[in-house]
N, C-alpha and C positions, 0 to 999 in steps of 0.2 A: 504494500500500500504506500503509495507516495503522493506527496501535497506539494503540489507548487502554486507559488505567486509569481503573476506575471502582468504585463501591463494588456488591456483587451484593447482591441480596434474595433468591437462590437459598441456600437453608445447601447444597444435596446439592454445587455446585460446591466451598463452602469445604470441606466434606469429601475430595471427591475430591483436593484440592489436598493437604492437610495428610495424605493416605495416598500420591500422590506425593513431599511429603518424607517419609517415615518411611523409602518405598522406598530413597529416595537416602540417606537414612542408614544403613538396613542394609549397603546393595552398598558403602558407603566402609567400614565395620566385617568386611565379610565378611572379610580376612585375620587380624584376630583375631581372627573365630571360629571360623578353621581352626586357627590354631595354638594354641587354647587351650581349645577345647570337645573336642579329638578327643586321639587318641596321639601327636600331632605333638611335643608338649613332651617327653617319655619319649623318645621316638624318637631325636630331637635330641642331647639331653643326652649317652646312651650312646654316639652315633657320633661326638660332640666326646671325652668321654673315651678313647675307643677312641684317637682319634689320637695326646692327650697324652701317653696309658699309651708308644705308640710312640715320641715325640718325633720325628716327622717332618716338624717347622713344616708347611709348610699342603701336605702331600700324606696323602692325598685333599684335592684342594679345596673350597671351601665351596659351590661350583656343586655338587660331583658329591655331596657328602652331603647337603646341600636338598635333591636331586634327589630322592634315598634317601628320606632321610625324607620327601619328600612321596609319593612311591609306596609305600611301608610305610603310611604312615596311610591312603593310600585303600585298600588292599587288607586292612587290619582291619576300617577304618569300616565297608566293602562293606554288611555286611548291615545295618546301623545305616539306611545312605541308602537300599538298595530297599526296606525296610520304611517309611521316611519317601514314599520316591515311589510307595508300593503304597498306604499306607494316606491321605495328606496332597494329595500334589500333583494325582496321576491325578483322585481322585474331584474334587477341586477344578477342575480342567480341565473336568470333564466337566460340571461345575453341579450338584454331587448334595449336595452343601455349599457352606457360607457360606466368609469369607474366614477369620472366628475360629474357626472349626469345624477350619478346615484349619490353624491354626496351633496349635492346640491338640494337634489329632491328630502334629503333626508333631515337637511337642516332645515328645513322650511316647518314642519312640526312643531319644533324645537322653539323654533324663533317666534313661532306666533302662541306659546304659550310664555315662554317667558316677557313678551310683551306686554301680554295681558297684565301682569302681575308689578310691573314695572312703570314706576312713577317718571311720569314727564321731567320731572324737577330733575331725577337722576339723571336722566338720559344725557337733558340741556346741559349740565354738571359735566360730564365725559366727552360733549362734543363740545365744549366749547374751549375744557383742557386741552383736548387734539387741535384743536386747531384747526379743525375742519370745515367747510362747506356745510349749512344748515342743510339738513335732510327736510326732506318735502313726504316722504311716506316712511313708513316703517320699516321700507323694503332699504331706504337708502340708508338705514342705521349701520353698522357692519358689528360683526359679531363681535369684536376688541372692544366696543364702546359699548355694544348692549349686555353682554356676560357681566361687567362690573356692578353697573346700573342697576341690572337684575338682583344681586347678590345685598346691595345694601337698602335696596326694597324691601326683600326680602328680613334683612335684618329689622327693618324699623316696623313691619307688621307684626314680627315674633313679640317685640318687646312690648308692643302694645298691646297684645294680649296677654303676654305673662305678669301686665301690671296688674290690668282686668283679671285676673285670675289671685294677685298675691292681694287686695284690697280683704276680701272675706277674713282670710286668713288673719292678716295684719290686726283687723277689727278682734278678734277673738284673742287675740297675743295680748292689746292691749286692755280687755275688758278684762282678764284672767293677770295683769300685772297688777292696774287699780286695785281689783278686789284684794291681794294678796296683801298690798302695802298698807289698805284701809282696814285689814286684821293684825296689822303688824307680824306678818310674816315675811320677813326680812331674809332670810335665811334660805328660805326655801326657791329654786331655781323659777320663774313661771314658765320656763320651756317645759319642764315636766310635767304641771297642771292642763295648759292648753294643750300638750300634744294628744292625749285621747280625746280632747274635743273635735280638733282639726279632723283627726281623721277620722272621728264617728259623725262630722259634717260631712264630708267628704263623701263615705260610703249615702250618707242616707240621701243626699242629692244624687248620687249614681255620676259620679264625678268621671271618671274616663269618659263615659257616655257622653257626658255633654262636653267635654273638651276634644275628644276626639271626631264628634260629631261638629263640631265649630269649626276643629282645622279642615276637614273635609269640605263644609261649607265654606270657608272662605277661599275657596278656588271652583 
C-alpha cells in the first residue's frame, strides 16, 4: 500500500476537495446552528428561569431541561424542516437540482421563520453596523445580518417572559420574608419556608403546562 502527494492538473478534484471541507465544517458548526438559528435559545432561557423563579438548585437537571428544550424546538421547527426536506433535500437527492439550487431553496424556510421572530429595530441595528444599502424586502436582508438580529430577538423575548414568570414567585418570597420578620424569626432562612409554597403553587396551577404551552404559542 502506498500514499503519494502530488500536485493535480485536474481543478474538478481541487473542487470536490475544498466542498469536502466546507462539509466538514458545516457538521462541526451544526450545534450552533441548532441552538441559534431555531427556538432553542427562547426555549432554554425560560426553563432556566423557571427553575430560579423556584430556587431548586439544579432540580430539574440540566440533562432533563436540554432534553426539553431540544424536543420543544424540534416539534416547533417540524414544519420549518419538512418544508426544507420537501422542497431542498428530496428534489436534490433525486438530481432535479444543483447543489446551490438546493441550498438556496433550503434557506429560504429558514429565513422566513426566523424573520418572523425578529424585530425590525434588530435588523436596522446590523445593517446599519454593515454599512450596507437599506434592504427594500426581506429577501435583501443576507443571512450575516439576519442570524444576529434573530438571536438577540430572540434573547429579549426569553427575558421577558422569564420576568413574567419570576413576578409570582418573587411575591410569595417576599410575603413569607415579612411574615417571618413580623414573628421575629430572624434566624430562620425564608428560602426554606416559601420553597414548599412555590412549588405547591406551581404544581397546582399545572405550571409546565402553561409555560410550555406559552413558549409554543409565542411562535
Amino acid at each position: 500500500m502506498t500514499l503519494n502527494l502530488s500536485q493535480t492538473t485536474d481543478p474538478r478534484q481541487m473542487v470536490d476537495t475544498i466542498r469536502l471541507l466546507v462539509l466538514l465544517t458545516t457538521l462541526a458548526l451544526a450545534p450552533a446552528i441548532l441552538l441559534l438559528m431555531t427556538s432553542f435559545t427562547r426555549v432554554i432561557i425560560v426553563l432556566s428561569f423557571i427553575r430560579s423563579a423556584l430556587a431548586t438548585q439544579q432540580t430539574p437537571p440540566n440533562q432533563i431541561l436540554i432534553g426539553l428544550a431540544l424536543f420543544l424546538t424540534f416539534f416547533i421547527m417540524a414544519p420549518v424542516y419538512i418544508q426544507i426536506k420537501n422542497e431542498a433535500i428530496d428534489p436534490f437527492l433525486a438530481g432535479e437540482i444543483t447543489q446551490e439550487e438546493a441550498l438556496a431553496a433550503g434557506e429560504q424556510p429558514l429565513r422566513e421563520f426566523m424573520y418572523r421572530q425578529t424585530r425590525e429595530k434588530d435588523v436596522a441595528l446590523f445593517v446599519n453596523m454593515a454599512a450596507m444599502e437599506q434592504p427594500y424586502t426581506k429577501d435583501d436582508i443576507p443571512m450575516h445580518v439576519l442570524i444576529p438580529a434573530f438571536i438577540i430577538s430572540e434573547l429579549k423575548t426569553a427575558f421577558q417572559m422569564g420576568f413574567l414568570i419570576y413576578i409570582p414567585f418573587l411575591i410569595i418570597d417576599l410575603v413569607i420574608a415579612s411574615t417571618l420578620m413580623a414573628m421575629g424569626m430572624f434566624m430562620v432562612p425564608p428560602i426554606m419556608i416559601s420553597l414548599p409554597f412555590k412549588i405547591m403553587l406551581f404544581v397546582l396551577v399545572d405550571g409546565w403546562y402553561l409555560v410550555v404551552k406559552s413558549l409554543l404559542e409565542s411562535y
